[in-house]
C-alpha positions as CSV (number, residue, x, y, z in Angstrom):
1,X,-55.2,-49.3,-33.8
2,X,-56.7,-49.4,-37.1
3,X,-60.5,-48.1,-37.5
4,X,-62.5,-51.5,-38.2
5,X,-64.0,-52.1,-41.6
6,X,-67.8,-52.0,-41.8
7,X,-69.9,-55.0,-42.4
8,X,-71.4,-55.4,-45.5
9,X,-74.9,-54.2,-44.5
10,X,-73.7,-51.6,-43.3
11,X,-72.0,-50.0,-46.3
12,X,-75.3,-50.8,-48.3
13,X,-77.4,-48.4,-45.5
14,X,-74.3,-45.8,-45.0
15,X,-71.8,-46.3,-47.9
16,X,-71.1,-43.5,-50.6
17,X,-72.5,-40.7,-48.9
18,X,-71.6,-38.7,-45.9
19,X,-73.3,-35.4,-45.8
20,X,-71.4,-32.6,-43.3
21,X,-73.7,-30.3,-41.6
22,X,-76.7,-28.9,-43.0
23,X,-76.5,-31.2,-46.2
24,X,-78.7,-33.5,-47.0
25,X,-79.1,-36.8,-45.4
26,X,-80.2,-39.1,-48.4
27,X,-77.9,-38.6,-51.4
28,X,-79.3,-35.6,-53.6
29,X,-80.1,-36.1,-57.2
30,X,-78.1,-33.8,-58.8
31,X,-80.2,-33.4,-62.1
32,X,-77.4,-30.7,-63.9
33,X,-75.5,-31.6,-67.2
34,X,-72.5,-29.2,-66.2
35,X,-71.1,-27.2,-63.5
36,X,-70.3,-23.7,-62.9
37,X,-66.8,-22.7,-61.8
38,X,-65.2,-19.1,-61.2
39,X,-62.3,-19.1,-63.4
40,X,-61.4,-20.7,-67.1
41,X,-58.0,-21.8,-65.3
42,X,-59.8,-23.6,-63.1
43,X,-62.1,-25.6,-66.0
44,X,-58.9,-26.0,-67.8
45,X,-56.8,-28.0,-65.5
46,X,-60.0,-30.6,-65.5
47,X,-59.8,-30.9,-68.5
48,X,-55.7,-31.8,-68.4
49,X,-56.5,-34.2,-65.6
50,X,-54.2,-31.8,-63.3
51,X,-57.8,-31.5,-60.6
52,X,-60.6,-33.6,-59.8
53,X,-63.9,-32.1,-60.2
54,X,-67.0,-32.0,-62.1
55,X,-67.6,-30.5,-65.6
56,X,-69.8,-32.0,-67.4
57,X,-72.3,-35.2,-66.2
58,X,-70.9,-37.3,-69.5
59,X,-68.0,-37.9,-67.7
60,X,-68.8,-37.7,-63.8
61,X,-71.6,-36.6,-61.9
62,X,-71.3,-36.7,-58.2
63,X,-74.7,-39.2,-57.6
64,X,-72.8,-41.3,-59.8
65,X,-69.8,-41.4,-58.2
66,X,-71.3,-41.6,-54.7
67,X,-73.3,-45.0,-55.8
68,X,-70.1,-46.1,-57.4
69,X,-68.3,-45.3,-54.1
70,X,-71.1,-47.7,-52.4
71,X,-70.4,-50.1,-54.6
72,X,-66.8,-50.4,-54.7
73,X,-67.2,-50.7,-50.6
74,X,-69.1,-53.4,-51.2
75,X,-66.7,-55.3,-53.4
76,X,-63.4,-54.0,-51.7
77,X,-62.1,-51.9,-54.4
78,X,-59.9,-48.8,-54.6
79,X,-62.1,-47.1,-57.5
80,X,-65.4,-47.8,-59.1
81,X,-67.7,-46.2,-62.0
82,X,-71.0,-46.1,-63.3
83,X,-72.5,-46.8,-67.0
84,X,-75.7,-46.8,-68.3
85,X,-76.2,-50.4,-68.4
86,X,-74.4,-53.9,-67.9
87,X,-73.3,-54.6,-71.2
88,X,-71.7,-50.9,-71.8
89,X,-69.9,-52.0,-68.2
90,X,-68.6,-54.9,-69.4
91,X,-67.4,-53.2,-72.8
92,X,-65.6,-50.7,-71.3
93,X,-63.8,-53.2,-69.3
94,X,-62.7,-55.1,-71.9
95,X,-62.8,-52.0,-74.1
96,X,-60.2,-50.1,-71.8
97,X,-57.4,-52.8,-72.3
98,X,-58.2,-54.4,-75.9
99,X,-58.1,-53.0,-78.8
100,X,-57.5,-53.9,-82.8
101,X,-55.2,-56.8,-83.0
102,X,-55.8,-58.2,-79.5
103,X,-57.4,-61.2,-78.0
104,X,-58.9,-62.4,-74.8
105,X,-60.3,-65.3,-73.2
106,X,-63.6,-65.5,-71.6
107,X,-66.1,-68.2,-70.3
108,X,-68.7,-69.8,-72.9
109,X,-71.0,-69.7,-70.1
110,X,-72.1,-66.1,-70.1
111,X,-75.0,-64.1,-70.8
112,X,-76.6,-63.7,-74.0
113,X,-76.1,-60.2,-75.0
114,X,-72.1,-60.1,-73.7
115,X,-71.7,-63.4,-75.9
116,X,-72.8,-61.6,-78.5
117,X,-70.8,-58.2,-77.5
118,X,-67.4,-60.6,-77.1
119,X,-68.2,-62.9,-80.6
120,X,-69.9,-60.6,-82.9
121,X,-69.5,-57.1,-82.4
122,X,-66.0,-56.7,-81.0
123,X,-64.8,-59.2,-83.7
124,X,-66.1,-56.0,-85.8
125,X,-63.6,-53.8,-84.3
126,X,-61.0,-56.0,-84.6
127,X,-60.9,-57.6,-81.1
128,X,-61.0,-61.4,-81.3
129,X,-61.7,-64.5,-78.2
130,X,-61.2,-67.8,-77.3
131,X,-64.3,-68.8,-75.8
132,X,-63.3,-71.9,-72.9
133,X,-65.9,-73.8,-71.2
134,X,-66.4,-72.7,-67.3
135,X,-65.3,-75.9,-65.9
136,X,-62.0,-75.9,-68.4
137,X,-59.0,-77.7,-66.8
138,X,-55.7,-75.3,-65.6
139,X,-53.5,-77.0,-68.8
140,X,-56.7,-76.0,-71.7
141,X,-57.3,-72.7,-70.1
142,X,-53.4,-72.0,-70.2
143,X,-53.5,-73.5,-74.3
144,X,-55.5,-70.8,-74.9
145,X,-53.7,-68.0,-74.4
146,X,-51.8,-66.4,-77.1
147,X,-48.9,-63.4,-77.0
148,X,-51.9,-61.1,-77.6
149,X,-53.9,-62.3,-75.2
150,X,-55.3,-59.0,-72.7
151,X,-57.5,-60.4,-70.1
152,X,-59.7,-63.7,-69.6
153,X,-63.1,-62.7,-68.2
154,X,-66.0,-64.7,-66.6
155,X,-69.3,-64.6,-64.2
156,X,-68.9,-65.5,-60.7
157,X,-72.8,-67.3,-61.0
158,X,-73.3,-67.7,-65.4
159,X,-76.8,-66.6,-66.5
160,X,-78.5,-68.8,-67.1
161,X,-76.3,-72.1,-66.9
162,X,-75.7,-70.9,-63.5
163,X,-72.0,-72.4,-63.6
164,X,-70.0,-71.4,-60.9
165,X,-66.4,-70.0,-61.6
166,X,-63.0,-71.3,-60.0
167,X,-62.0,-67.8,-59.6
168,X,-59.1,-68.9,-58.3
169,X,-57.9,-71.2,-60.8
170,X,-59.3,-68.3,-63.7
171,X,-57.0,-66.0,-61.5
172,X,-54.2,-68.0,-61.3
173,X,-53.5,-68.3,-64.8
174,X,-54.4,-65.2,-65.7
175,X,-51.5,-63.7,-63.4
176,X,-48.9,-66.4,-64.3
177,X,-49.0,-64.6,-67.9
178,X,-49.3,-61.1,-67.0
179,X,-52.8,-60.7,-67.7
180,X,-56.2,-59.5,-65.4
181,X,-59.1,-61.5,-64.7
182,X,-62.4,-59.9,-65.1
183,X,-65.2,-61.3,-63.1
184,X,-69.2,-60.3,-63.7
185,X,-70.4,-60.5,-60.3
186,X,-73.9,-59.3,-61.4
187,X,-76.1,-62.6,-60.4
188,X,-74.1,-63.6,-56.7
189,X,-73.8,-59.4,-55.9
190,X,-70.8,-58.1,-53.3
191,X,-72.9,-59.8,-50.6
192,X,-72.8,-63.4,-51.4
193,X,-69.6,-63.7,-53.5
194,X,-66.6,-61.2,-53.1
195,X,-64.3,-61.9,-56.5
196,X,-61.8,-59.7,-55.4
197,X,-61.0,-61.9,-52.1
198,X,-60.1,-64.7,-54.5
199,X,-57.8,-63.3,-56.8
200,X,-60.2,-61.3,-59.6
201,X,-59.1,-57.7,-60.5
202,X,-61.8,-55.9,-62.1
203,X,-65.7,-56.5,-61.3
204,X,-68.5,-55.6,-63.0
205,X,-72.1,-55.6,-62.7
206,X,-75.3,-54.8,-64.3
207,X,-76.8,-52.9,-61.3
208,X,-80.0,-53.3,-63.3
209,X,-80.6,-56.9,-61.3
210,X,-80.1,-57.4,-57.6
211,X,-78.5,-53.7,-57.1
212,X,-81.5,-52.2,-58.4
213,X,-83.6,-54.9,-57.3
214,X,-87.3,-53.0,-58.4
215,X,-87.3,-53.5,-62.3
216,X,-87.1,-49.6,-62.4
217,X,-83.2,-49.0,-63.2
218,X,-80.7,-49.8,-66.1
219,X,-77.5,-49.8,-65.1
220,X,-74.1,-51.2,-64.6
221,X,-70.9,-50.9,-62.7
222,X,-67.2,-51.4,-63.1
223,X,-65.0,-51.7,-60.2
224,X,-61.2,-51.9,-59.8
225,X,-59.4,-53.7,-56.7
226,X,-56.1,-51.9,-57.4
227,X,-54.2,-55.3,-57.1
228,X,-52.5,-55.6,-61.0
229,X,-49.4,-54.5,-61.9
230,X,-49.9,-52.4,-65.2
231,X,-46.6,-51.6,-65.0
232,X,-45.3,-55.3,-64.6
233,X,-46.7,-56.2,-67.8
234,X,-46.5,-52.4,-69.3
235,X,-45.9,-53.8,-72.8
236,X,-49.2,-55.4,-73.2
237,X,-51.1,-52.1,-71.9
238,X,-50.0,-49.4,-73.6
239,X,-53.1,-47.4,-73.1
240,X,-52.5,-47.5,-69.4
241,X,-48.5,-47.4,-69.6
242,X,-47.7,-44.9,-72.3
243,X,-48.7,-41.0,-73.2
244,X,-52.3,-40.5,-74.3
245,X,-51.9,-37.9,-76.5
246,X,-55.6,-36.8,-75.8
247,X,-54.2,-35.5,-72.6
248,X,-51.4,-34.0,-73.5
249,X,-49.2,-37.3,-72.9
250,X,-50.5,-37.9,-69.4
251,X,-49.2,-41.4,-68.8
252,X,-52.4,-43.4,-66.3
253,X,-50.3,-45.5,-64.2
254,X,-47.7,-42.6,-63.5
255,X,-50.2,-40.1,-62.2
256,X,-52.9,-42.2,-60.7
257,X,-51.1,-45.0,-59.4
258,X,-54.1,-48.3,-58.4
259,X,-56.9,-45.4,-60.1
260,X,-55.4,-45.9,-63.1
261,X,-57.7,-48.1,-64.7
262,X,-61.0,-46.1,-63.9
263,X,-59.5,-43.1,-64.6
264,X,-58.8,-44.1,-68.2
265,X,-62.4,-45.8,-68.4
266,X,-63.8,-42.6,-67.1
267,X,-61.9,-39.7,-68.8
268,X,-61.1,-41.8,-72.3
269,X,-63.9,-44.1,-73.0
270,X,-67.1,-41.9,-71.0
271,X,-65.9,-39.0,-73.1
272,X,-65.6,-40.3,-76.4
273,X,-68.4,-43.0,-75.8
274,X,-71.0,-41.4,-73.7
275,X,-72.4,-44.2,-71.8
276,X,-72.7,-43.1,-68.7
277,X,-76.1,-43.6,-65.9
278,X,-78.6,-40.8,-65.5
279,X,-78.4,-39.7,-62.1
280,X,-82.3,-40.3,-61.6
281,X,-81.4,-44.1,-62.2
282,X,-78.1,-44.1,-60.1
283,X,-80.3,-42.3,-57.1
284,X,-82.9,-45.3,-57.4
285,X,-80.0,-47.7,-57.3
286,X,-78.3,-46.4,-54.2
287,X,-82.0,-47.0,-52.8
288,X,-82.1,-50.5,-54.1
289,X,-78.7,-51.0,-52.3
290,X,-79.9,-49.6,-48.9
291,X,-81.9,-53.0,-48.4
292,X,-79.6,-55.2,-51.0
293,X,-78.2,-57.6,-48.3
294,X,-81.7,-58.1,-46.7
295,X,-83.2,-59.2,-50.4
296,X,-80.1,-61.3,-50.9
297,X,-81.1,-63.4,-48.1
298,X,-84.7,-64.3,-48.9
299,X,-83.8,-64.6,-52.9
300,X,-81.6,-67.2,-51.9
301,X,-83.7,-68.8,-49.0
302,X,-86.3,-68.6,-51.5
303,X,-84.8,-70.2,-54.3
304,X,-83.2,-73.0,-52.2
305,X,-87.0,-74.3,-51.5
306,X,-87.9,-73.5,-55.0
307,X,-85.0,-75.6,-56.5
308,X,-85.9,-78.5,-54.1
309,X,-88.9,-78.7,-54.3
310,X,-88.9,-79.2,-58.5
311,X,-85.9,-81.7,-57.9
312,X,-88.2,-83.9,-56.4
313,X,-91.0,-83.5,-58.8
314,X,-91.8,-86.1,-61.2
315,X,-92.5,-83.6,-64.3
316,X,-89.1,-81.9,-63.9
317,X,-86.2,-83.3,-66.1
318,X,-83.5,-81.7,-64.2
319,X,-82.8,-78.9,-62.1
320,X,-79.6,-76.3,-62.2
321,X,-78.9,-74.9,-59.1
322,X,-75.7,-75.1,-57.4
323,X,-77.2,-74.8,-53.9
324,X,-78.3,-78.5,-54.2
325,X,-75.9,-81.0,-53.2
326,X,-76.7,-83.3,-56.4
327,X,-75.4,-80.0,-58.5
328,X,-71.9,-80.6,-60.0
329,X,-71.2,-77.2,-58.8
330,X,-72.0,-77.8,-55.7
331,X,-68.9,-77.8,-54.4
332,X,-67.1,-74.9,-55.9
333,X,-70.2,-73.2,-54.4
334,X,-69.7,-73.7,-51.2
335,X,-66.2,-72.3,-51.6
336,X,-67.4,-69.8,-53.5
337,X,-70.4,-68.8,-52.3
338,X,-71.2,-70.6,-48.7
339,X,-74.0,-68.2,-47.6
340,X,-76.3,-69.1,-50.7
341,X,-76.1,-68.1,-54.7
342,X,-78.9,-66.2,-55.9
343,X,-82.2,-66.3,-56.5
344,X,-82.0,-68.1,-59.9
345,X,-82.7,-71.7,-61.1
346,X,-82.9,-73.1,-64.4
347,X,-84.8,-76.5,-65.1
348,X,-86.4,-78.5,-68.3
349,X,-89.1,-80.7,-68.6
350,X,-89.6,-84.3,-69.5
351,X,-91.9,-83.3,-72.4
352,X,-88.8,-80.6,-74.2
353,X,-89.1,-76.8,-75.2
354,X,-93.2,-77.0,-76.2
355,X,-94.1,-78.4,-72.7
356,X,-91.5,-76.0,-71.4
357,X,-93.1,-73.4,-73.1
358,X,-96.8,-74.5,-72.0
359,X,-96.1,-74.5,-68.3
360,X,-94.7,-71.2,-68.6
361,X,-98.2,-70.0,-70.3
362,X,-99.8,-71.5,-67.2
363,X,-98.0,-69.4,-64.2
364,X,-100.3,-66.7,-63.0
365,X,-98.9,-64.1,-60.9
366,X,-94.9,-65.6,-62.0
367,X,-94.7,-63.1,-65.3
368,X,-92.9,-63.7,-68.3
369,X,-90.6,-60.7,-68.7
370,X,-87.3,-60.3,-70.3
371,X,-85.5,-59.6,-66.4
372,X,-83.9,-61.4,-63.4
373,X,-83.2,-60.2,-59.8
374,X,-86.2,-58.0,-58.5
375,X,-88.6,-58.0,-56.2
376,X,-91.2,-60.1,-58.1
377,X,-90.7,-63.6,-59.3
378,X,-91.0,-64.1,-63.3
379,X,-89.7,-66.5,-65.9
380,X,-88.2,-66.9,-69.3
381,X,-87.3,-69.6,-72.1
382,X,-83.8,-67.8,-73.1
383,X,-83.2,-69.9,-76.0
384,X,-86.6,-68.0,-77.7
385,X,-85.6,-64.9,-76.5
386,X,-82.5,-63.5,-74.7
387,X,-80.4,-66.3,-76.7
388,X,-82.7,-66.8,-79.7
389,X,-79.8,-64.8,-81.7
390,X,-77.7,-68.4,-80.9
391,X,-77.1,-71.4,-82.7
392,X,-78.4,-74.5,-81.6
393,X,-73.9,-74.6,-81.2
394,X,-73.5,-71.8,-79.4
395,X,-76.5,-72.3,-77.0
396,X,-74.6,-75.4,-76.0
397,X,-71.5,-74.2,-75.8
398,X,-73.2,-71.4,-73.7
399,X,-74.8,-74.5,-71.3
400,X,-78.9,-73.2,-72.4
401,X,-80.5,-76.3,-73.8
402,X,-84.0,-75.7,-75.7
403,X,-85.8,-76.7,-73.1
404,X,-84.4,-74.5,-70.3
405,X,-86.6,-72.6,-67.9
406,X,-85.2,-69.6,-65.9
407,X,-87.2,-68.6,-63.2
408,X,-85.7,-65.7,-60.9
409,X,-87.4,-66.3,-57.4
410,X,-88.6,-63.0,-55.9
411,X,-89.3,-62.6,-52.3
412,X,-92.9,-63.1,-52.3
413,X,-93.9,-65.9,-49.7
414,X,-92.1,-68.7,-50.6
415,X,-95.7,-71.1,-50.4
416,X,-97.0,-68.9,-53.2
417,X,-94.1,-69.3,-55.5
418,X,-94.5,-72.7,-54.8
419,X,-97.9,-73.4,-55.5
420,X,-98.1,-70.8,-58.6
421,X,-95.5,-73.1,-59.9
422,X,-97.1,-76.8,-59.0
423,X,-100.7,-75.6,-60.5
424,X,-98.9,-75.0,-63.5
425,X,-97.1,-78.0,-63.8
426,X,-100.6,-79.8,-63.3
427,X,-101.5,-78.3,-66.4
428,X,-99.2,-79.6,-68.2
């Protein structure tokens, strides 16, 4: 009989670490930027990929790689990595497969800052997309691939149009043409939506938000299920299929098999990029995880009476959440994600972006910061700040109106949120 998988909480408490005798019992911090071994032979065959090991903590450092273990438990992956934030997870994805001369597709509905990464400053090295919109039929999303397409790429919950992804419809046509699907599962996290059960193959995350869940981390995570066929499609990865000659020709998918991927990210892009976590911030992660399916649960208990609560007041303009039945994700959400989202709504006013911006003014202990997913509640007006870079085009296209309000609900008593956000809407 085969030993039965852990539950999800679990693998947040236990996952990643599992000291033998005499070693510590929370994972150490293992502050060292190298590592000592006896012999140069020994050094040297790390460096030809020939043993696994630790060198040098721009590449691997073993906190790392136990949080990274943690996570890709929690996802039901085969390998997983850490970087120093979410955006340099989500370039390296898309980074390991694309390069000069190739295309993908990803959702218009996406954060901010990866908008930006996918339209501005990958166009600059030569990569180009074909943004669709989230809710883009099977026949447009299949128009839009080209013979250079790599991957398509999307978020499980978008941030902050909070669209909700047919992952299985994205996944679908991704493997009818030989191609991944990359899923940012940052906003519904491992414990309310689990991409790879629906046909995703890589996930990433900016660990920063829920993972972390204290404000006190930057971070991200990449994470590979092991299910694509490099080899199937060898021609249009030739990074993964062919000799890198800055390993003496070791060919990925040859000598790691389903590691591939990660192993490339890892010994390729962490070297020559550097972007990897400090292991102070991946410790405070891990710690974050510990309790990560407990915080889930009031975020999104939270936000549920949050989000009906301003449906039914008269001030409110509308309300995006796809936990409310009138939402016209509402459906795929319950496919997708049937124990709750996340903690986030977005909403707009009758009176537009000034008498958005004046209730915000009048929340007391709800703060204005640029952040989502902790502990604390706060808000934001993303289209004068994390999307101000936009045009008035582009913030459409991305689903962020003017007027939109994000508020991330925390998991403060849910009667304080409340009433922190009615005396402000009094005031306005």
């Amino acid at each position: 009989m085969s030993e039965k998988k852990q539950k999800l909480g679990t693998i947040c408490v236990q996952g990643g670490w599992e000291p033998r005798q005499g070693e510590p019992r929370v994972l150490p911090i293992y502050q060292s930027t190298t590592f000592k071994y006896d012999t140069i032979e020994a050094m040297g065959d790390l460096f030809d990929l020939k043993e696994a090991g630790y060198f040098y903590t721009r590449l691997q450092n073993p906190t790392n790689d136990s949080v990274a273990a943690k996570i890709t438990a929690l996802e039901g992956g085969v390998a997983g990595m850490l970087t120093s934030s979410g955006q340099a997870a989500n370039f390296f994805a898309v980074f390991n497969i694309c390069g000069a001369g190739d295309h993908f597709i990803s959702s218009s509905a996406i954060y901010g800052g990866t908008y930006n990464l996918f339209a501005i400053t990958l166009k600059r090295m030569g990569i180009d997309v074909t943004f669709v919109e989230p809710d883009v039929s099977e026949e447009e999303l299949i128009k839009a691939i080209q013979p250079n397409t790599k991957l398509i790429f999307g978020e499980t919950l978008a941030n902050p149009a909070l669209a909700v992804l047919d992952i299985e419809m994205f996944a679908r046509v991704a493997h009818a043409h030989g191609i991944p699907l990359i899923v940012d599962n940052t906003f519904a996290t491992p414990i309310n939506c689990r991409p790879f059960e629906w046909g995703a193959d890589i996930v990433t995350h900016s660990t920063t938000k829920y993972m972390d869940g204290h404000a006190t981390s930057v971070g991200g995570c990449i994470v590979d299920s092991g299910n694509f066929d490099w080899e199937k499609s060898a021609e249009k990865f030739p990074g993964l299929t062919t000799p890198d000659a800055s390993y003496h020709g070791v060919v990925y998918t040859e000598t790691f098999g389903k590691g591939a991927f990660i192993t490339k990210a890892t010994a390729q892009l962490m070297r020559d990029l550097g972007a990897i976590q400090s292991p102070q911030n991946a410790f405070l992660t891990n710690i974050g995880l510990e309790t990560l399916e407990l915080r889930m649960q009031k975020h999104t208990e939270n936000a549920q009476k949050v989000a009906e609560f301003l449906e039914n007041n008269d001030k409110v303009a509308w309300v995006n959440f796809p936990g409310l039945k009138s939402n016209t994700y509402y459906a795929l959400a319950q496919k997708y994600l049937p124990n709750g989202t996340c903690g986030v709504i977005s909403f707009g006013l009758k009176g537009g972006k000034e008498m958005s911006q004046k209730f915000i003014n009048a929340l007391k202990f709800i703060a204005i910061v640029t952040h989502v997913a902790d502990t604390r509640s706060c808000v934001l007006q993303p289209s004068t700040t994390t999307h101000r870079q936009m045009t008035d085009e582009q913030l459409h296209e991305a689903g962020v109106p003017p007027e939109l309000i994000r508020i991330s609900v925390g998991i403060e008593d849910v009667e304080d949120i409340i009433g922190d956000i009615e005396q402000a809407l009094k005031k306005v």
